[in-house]
Structure formats: structure tokens, C-alpha cells
N, C-alpha and C positions, 0 to 999 in steps of 0.2 A: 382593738388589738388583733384578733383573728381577720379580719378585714385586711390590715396592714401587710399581717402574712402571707395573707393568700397572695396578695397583690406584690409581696417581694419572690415568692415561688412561681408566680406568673410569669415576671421579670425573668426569671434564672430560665424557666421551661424556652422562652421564648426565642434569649440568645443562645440554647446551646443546644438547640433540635430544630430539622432542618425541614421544613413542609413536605408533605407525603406529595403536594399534587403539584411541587418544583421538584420534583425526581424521577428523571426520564428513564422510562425505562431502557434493563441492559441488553447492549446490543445481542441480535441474536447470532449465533454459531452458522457459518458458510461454508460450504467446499466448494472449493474455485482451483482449475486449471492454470499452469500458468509455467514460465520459461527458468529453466536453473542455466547459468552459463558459470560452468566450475571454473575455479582456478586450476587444476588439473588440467596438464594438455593431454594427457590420454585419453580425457572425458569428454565426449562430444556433447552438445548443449542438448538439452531435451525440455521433456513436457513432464509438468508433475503437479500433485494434485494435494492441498492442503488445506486446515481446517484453522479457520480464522473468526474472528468476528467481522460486524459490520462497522465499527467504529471508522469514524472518519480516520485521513489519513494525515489532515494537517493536525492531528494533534501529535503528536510524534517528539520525541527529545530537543530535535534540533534539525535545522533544511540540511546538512550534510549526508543524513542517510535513504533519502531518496528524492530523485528528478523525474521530470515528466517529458514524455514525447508524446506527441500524435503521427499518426500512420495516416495519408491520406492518398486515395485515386489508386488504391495497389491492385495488383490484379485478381487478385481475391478479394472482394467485396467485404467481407465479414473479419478482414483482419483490419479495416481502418476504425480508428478509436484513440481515444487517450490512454496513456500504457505508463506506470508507475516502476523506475527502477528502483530497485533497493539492494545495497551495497552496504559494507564497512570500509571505513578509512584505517584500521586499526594494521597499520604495515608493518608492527613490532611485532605482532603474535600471531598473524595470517600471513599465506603468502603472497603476493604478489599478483595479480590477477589483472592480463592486458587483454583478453578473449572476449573481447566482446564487440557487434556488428559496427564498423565502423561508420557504413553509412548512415546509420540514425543519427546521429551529433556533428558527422562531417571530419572528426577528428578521430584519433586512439582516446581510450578509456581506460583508466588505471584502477582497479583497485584491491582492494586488502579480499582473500576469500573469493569464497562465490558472492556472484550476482543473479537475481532475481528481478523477473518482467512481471507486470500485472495490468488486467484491463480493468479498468473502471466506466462507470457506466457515466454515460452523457459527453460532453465537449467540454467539460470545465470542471475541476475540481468540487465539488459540494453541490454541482447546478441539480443535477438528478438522483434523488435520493429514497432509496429504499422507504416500502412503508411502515418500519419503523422509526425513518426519520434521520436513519444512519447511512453510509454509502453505501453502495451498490457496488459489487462487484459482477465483470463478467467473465466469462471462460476464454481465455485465448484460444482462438482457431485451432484443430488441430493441426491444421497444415500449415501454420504461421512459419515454422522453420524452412518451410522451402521457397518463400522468399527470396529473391534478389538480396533486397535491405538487410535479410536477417545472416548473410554469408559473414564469416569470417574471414579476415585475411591471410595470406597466407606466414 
């Protein structure tokens, strides 16, 4: 009988505790540079600097809150890179927000609120990853804003 037990408490331990050595560890805390382009037109775009982890980016809600561009051949060497937008679609309770470089997409850009630029490391989303196993971020140039690409229209 105590046999039995142990072997139906085994059972119970097994389904509902989750192995120490499948538990990746949490990603760690990063400060990365990187472009605010407000919905505010008195606010010109700028450089700012926040405190994130390294968690991948395709894990996210949903593909509507951020797209990706690459910068290539620019005349600043250190500004080509894969660059990560993030935005809200949320037009009921943000306002309106068209400011943002037309040349990167070839089109206007609408959205809810400010938007946010981000470089991540490598040429491909996941391809180059931190040595903890998480992405990589890196610091946008500081002189990425004086860019051609990164002008606003008028």
C-alpha cells in the first residue's frame, strides 16, 4: 500500500512541477538607445534611452505592434542594421500620429501615439543572440537622426 502511494504522489509531483533544468533562465535587464518619433508636432524626434530586458521580440501579443526595416549602404556606416518599430494602433484613446520618416517604407505611416525605433543585433530577427540565449539589442547611432532616410516631411 505505501508503495502505491508513493507511486500515486509521484504521479501528482510529476504533472504539476515543471523541471528545474527546462527553465531558461530570466532574461537579463539592458539599456539601449534608441528613436522616440512623438505624435506631438512640437516635438521633434529624438534619442532616448530605456531599460528593457533581452526577451525575444517575436514573442509580443500580436504582429501589429511592431515591423522591421533594415538601413543599408547609408553614409554613416554604423547606422545600417535591422531596426524594430513599435507603435499602437489604439486611435480611440491616442492621438493620431503621421510623423514618421517617410522614406523607410516608401509610404506615410499612421499611427495611434508615439512611435519607437530599435536596433537589434544581426540581419534577421532571432539569427544573433545574446549570451544568454535572448536577443540582442544594440544602441542606435547617435547621429542616426541626421540621416537623409530619417527626415520628416514636410
Amino acid at each position: 500500500m505505501d508503495a502505491l502511494l508513493n507511486d500515486i504522489m509521484n504521479f501528482f509531483k510529476n504533472i504539476f512541477s515543471i523541471p528545474t533544468d527546462e527553465v531558461p533562465p530570466p532574461p537579463t535587464l539592458v539599456t539601449i538607445r534608441g528613436i522616440r518619433f512623438p505624435s506631438d508636432p512640437s516635438t521633434e524626434p529624438h534619442l532616448l534611452t530605456l531599460t528593457t530586458t533581452t526577451q525575444g521580440v517575436e514573442t509580443g501579443p500580436d504582429a501589429c505592434w511592431g515591423h522591421t526595416f533594415r538601413l543599408e549602404n547609408q553614409r554613416i556606416e554604423s547606422c545600417d542594421g535591422l531596426y524594430i518599430l513599435f507603435y499602437s494602433f489604439d486611435v480611440e484613446n491616442l492621438p493620431q500620429n503621421e510623423r514618421f520618416p517617410e522614406a523607410i517604407y516608401g509610404r506615410t505611416r499612421c499611427f495611434a501615439g508615439d512611435a519607437f525605433v530599435f536596433k537589434i543585433q544581426g540581419r534577421e530577427i532571432g539569427e544573433d543572440l545574446g549570451e544568454d540565449g535572448w536577443a540582442a539589442w544594440q544602441d542606435v547611432p547617435e547621429d542616426i537622426l541626421s540621416l537623409d532616410i530619417m527626415k520628416l516631411s514636410s
